[in-house]
N, C-alpha and C positions, 0 to 999 in steps of 0.2 A: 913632642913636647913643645916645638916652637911654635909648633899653630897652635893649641890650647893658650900658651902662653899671648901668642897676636890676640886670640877672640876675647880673651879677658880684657886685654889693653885697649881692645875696639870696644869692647861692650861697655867697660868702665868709662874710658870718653865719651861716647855716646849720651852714658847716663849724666855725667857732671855738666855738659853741654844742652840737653835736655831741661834738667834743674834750673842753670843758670835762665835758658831760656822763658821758662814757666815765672821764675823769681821776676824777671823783667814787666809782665803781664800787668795792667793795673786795670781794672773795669769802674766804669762810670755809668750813669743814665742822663738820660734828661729828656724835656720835652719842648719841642716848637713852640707849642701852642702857646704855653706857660712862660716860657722865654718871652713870647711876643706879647703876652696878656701884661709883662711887668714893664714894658719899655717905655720911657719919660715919653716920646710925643704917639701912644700908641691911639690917644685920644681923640689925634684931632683925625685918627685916620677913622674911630666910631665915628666923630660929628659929620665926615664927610661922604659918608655912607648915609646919614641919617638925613644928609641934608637932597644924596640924590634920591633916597628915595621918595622923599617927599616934593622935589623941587621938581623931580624928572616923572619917575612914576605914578604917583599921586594924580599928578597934571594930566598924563597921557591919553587916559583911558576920556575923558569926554572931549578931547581931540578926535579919536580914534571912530568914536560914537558921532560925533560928528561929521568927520570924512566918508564914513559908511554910508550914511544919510545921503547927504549932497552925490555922492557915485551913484551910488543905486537911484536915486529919483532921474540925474543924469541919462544913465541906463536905461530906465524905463519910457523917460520921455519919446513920444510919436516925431520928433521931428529931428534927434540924434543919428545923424546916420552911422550904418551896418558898421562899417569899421569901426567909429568910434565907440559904439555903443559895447562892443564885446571887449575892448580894453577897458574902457571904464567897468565893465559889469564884473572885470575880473582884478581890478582891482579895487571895488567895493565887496568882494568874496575874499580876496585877501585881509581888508580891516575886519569884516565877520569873524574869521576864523580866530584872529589875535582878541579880537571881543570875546568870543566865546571861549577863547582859553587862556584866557587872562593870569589866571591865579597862575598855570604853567611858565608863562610869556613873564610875569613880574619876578619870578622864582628866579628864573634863568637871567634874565636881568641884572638881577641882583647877585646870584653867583658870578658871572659877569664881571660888576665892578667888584665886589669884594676879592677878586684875584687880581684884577687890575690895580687896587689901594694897597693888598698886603701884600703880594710876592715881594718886594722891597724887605720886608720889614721879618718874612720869613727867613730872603736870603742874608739879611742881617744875622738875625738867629745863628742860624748854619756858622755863619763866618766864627760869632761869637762863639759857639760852642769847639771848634776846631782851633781857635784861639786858646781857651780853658783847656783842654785837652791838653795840650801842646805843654802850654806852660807848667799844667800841674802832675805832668808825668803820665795823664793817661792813654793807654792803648787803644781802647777798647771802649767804644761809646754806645750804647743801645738805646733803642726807642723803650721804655720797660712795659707798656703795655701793651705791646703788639708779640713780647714772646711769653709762649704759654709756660715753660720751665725755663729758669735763667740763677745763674748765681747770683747772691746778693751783692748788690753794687752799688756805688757812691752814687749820692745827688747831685749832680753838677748846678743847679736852680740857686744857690745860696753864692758858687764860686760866679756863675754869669750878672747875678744882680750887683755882687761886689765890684766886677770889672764895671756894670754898667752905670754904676756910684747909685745904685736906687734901694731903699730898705724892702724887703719880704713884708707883706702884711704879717700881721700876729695873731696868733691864734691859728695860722694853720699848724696841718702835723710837722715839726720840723724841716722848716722853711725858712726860722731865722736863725737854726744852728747852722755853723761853718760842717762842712761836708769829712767826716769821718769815716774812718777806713771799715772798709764792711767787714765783717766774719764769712771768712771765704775766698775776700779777695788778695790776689796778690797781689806785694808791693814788692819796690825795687831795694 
């Protein structure tokens, strides 16, 4: 009788402790990108994208076209000697190949700076959304479109732009409503 009586006592713990635990649970979502797309100086970090590509890569390619030229005639010349003529030849084979994969070479370029200008402004994000978190009781914060089945969860997009004193554009799908408890989720 005393052990029946223990496994009730353990099992009933168990369960109230369990509950409590689940009752604590609060889920949220949110997204980087969308964090980073709403931030006051997100713009000067498009112009300064916009300005290397045009100031840096734009520029580069009849540099490039140029340097090839002058190597390679370099190279060819009858009166270059042997030594010099196979480094220069191999570095006028090097501008070629950037010539000829240009659109590759501008791509990477460009993914390049654009990590170089936002990582700042993503690990902003991050900080911001672990801040929201924090303060608004949630657990449990997911990227929502990276999982295929997920309970419905709160938008954190309306709680981050409020911390970051900036309005939601209007007209998207609620974006300027304050973030509401989902059906599903638990709260505390």
């Amino acid at each position: 009788m005393k052990k029946i009586f223990s496994f009730f006592a353990i099992t009933t713990t168990l369960l109230i402790v369990s509950n409590k635990a689940d009752a604590q649970q609060k889920l949220g979502h949110a997204s980087l990108e969308d964090i980073v797309s709403i931030m006051p100086d997100i713009r000067k970090a498009d112009s300064l994208l916009q300005k290397f590509r045009k100031d840096s890569l734009e520029n580069t390619l009849p540099f490039y076209v140029s340097e090839y030229k002058r190597k390679d005639s370099i190279a060819k010349a009858p009166t270059t000697p042997a030594a010099i003529k196979q480094t220069v030849q191999q570095e006028a084979n090097n501008y070629l190949s950037i010539i000829q994969n240009w659109d590759q070479f501008t791509q990477n370029e460009m993914q390049r700076k654009q990590q170089e200008v936002l990582n700042p402004y993503f690990a902003k994000a991050f900080e911001l959304i672990n801040t929201v978190a924090k303060e608004n009781g949630y657990t449990w914060v997911f990227k929502q479109d990276a999982l295929l089945v997920a309970p419905q969860t709160d938008d954190l997009l309306p709680l981050v732009a409020k911390k970051l004193g900036v309005k939601l554009p209007t007209g998207a799908a609620g974006l300027n409503e304050p973030a509401k408890p989902a059906a599903g989720a638990k709260k505390q």
